[in-house]
N, C-alpha and C positions, 0 to 999 in steps of 0.2 A: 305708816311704816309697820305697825304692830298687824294690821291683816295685810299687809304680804310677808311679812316672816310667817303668820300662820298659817297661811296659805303653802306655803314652800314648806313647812313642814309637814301639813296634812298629806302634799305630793311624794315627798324623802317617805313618808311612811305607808302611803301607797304603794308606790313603787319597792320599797321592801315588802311588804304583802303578796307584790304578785309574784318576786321571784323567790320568796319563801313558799308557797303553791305552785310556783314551776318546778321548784326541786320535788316537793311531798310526793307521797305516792310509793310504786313498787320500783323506784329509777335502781341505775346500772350502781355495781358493787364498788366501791371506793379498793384500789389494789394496796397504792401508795402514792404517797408525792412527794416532790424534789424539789426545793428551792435553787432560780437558777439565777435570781436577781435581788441583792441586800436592798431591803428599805428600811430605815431608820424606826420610823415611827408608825408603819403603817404597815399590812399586810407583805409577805414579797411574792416574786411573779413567782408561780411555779409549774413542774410540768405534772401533771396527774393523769393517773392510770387506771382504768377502769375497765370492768368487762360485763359479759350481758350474755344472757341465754337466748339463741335463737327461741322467738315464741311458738312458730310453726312448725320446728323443726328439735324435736328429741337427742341430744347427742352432740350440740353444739354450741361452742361459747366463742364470743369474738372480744378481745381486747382493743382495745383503743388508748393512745394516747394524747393527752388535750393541753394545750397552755393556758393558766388561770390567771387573769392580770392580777397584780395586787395592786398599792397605792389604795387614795381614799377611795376613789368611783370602785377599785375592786371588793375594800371593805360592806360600802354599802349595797354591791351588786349590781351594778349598774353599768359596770364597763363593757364595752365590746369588747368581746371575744377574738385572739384572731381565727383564720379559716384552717391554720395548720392542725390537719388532723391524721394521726398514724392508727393504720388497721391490722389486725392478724386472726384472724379466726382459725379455729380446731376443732379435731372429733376428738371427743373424751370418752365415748361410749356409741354403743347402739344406736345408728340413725333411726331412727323413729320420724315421717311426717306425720303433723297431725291434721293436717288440711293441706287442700291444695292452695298453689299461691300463682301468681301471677307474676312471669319476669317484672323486678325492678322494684316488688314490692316493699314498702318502708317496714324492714326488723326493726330499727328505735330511730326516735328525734329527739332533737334536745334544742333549746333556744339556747344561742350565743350572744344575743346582744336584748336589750331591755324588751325591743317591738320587731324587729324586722328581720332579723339574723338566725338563722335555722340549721344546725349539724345534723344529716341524714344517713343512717345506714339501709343500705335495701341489699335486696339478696335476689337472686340468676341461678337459672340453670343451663349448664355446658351438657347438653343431653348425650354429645357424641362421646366425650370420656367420662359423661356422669361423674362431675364436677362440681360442687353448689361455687358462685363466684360471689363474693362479698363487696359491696364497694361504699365508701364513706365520702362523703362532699358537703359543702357548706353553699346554704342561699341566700340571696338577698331577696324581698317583694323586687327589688328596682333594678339590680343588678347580681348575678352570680359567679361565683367564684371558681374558677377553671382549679385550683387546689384541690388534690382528692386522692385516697390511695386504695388498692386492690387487694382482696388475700382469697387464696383459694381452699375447700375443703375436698378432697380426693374421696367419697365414698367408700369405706374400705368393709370389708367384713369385719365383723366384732362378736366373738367367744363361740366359734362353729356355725353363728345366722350368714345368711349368705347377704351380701350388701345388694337395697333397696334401690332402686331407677330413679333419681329426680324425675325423668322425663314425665314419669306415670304420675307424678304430683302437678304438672306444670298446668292449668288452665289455659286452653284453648281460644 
């Protein structure tokens, strides 16, 4: 009895490890978050809002918002995630690319569930109204989730430069 409780905590403490190292790093900015489910004794569900800089692209931030289960598996990080995920991207400044990209390319991921579950943002270009098209979706290895929302950035001029062509970024 005593090596399989030490056994399931060596795992409980693993498995915090890795999704304390899926968080670390340079990840997206914390905006705020909302609690939108009371739990007594244990974390509550909330909805959180985040945003991220296009990394290819100068002048551009996308906000998201994600639901964060609470309860115990939320405390210890372990819950699946759901797939609902809200997108809006903007220009805040001068487009600037700094490489070219490849319709569809992944701007940020992020694991929503312990192993198999993945939030994806990738980024398009609409060459005919030179457009960037932002799009957010979540995956399974085994199955994927048709859940997924769009936002568009309109290329504008910024402070007298005249506004840059996706198309001339786009990889062939």
């Amino acid at each position: 009895m005593k090596s399989f409780l030490r056994k399931s905590l060596l795992c409980a403490a693993a498995c915090l490890g890795f999704a304390a190292s899926a968080q670390a790093g340079d990840g997206p900015d914390l905006i705020f978050r909302k609690s939108t489910t009371f739990k007594l004794l244990t974390p509550n569900d909330k909805l959180a809002t985040y945003a991220i800089d296009d990394p290819a692209v100068a002048g551009v931030a996308c906000y998201y918002t994600v639901p964060e289960k609470g309860g115990v598996a939320g405390a210890f990080g372990v819950a699946e995630q759901t797939s609902d995920v809200s997108l809006a991207c903007r220009q805040y400044g001068p487009i600037q690319f700094k490489e070219k990209f490849a319709q569809g390319d992944v701007v940020f991921r992020e694991s929503r569930s312990l192993l198999f579950k993945r939030m994806q943002i990738v980024r398009g270009c609409d060459p005919k109204r030179n457009v960037l098209v932002y799009m957010v979706y979540s995956d399974k290895i085994i199955e994927g989730s048709p859940k997924n929302s769009t936002s568009t950035v309109a290329i504008q001029p910024w402070a007298g430069e005249p506004a840059p062509k996706c198309a001339d970024f786009v990889k062939q």
